[in-house]
C-alpha positions as CSV (number, residue, x, y, z in Angstrom):
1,X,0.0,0.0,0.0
2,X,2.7,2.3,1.1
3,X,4.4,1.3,-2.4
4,X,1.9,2.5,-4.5
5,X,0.8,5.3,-2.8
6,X,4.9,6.6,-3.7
7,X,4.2,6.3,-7.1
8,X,1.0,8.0,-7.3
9,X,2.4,10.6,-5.7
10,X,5.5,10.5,-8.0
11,X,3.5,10.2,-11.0
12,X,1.4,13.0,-10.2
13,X,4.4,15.3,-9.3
14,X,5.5,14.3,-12.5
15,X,2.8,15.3,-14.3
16,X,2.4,18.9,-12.2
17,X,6.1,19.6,-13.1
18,X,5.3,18.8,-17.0
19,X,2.6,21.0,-16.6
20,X,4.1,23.9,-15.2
21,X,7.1,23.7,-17.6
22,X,4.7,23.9,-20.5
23,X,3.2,26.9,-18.8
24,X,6.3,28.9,-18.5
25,X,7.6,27.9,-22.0
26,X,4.5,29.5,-23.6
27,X,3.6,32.3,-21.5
28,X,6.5,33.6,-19.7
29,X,8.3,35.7,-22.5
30,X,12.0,35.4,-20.7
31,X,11.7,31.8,-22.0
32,X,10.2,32.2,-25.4
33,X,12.6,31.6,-28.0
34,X,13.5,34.4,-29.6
35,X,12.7,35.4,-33.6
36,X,15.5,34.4,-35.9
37,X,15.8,37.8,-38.1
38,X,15.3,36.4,-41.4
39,X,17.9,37.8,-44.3
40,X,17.3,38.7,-47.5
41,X,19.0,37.1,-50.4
42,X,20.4,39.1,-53.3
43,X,17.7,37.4,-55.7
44,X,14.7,38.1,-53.7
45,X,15.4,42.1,-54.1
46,X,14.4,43.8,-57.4
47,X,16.3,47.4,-58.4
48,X,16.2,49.8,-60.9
49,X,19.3,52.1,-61.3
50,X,19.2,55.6,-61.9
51,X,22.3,56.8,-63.2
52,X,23.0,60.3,-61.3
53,X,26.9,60.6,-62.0
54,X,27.2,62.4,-65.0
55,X,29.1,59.8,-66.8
56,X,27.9,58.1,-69.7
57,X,27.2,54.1,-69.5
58,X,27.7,54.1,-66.0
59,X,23.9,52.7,-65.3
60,X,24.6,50.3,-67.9
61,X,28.2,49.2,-65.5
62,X,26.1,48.8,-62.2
63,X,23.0,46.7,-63.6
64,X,25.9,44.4,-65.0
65,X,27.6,44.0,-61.6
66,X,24.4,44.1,-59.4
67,X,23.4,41.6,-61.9
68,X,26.6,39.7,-60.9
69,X,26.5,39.8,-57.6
70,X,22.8,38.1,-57.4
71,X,20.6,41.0,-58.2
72,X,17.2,41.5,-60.0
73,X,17.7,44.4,-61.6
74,X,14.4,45.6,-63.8
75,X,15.6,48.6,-65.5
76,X,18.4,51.7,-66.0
77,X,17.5,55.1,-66.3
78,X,19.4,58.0,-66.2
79,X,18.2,61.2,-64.1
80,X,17.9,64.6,-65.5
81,X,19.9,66.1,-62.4
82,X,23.3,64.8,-60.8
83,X,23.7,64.4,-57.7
84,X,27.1,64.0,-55.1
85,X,26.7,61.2,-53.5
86,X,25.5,57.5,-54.4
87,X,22.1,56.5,-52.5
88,X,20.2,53.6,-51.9
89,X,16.4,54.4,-51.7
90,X,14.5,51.4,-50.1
91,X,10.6,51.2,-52.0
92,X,8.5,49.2,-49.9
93,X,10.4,48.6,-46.2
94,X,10.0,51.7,-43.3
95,X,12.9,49.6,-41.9
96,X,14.7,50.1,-44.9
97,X,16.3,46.2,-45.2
98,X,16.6,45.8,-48.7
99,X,18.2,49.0,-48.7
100,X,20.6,48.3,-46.2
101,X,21.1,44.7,-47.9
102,X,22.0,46.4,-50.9
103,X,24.4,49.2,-49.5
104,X,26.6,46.6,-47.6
105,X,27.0,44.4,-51.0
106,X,28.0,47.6,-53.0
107,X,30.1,48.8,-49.1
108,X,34.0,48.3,-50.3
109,X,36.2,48.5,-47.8
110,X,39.1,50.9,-47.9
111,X,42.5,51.5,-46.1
112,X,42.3,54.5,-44.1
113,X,46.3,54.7,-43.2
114,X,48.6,53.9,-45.8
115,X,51.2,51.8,-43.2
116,X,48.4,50.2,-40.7
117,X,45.8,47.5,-41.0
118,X,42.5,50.0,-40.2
119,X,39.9,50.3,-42.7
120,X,37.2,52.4,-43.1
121,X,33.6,50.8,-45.2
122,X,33.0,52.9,-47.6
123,X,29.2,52.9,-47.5
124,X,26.1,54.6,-50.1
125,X,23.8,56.7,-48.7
126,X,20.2,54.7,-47.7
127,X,16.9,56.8,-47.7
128,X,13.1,55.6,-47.7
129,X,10.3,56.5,-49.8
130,X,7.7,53.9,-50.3
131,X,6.2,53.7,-53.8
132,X,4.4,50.2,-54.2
133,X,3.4,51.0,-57.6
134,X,6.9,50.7,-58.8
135,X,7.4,46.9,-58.1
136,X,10.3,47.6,-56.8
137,X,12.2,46.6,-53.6
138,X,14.8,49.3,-53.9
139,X,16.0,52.0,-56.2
140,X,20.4,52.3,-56.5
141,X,20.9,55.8,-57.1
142,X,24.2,56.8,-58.8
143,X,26.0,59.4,-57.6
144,X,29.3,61.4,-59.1
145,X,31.0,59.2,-56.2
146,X,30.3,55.9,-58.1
147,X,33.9,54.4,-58.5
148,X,33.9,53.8,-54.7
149,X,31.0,50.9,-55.2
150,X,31.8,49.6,-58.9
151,X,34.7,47.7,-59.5
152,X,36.9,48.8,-62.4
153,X,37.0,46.4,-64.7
154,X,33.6,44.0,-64.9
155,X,33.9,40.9,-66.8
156,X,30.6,40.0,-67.7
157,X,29.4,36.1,-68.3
């Protein structure tokens, strides 16, 4: 009797510590497991370039590498104003992340002192403006400052 009253009593502690595990898993939010940011692939973002530099075919030079590097790139244009600097303008994101995906691919990194290891990432301008009607997840802008984020020569398969 004495036996078997033990392992009722151990079964049912059992049971109340399952219980009160599953509790604290799901409603306690210390030990809810925390999101997994998801990243965004190259491929998943579409672009359009707007060349902005001033130089002919330069438009042309960044669809072929964004193309390279994994890109969707719909379309080049070429503005009617020049601007300084080289921008990234995300289309549908407030948080900006295919912007920000598409500024660290085109990022180079550069030596700051000539006789030291410290670098410097050379990074484009990001910027919002939502336009849904564009199809678009981000717009590269290029600015007169493009040869930081195109690579000289481009050999093209």
């Amino acid at each position: 009797m004495n036996k078997i009253r033990k392992i009722i009593l151990f079964t049912l502690l059992f049971f109340i510590v399952i219980a009160a595990g599953s509790i604290l898993i799901r409603y306690v939010p210390m030990f809810k497991p925390k999101p997994t940011s998801k990243t965004i692939e190259p491929a998943q973002i579409r672009l359009d370039v707007i060349n902005a530099s001033g130089m002919d075919k330069q438009g042309k030079r960044a669809m072929d590498y964004l193309r390279k590097i994994g890109f969707d790139v719909y379309r080049v244009r070429t503005a009617k104003k020049e601007i300084e600097k080289t921008t990234v303008v995300d289309r549908v994101d407030n948080n900006m992340k295919n912007a920000r995906t598409a500024a660290k691919l085109l990022a180079k990194r550069k030596k700051v002192v000539f006789f030291m290891p410290w670098y410097k990432d050379v990074m484009p301008l990001i910027a919002c403006d939502i336009d849904s009607t564009l199809y678009l997840e981000a717009t590269v802008v290029l600015g007169k400052d493009y040869q930081q984020f195109l690579p000289k020569t481009l050999i093209v398969f």
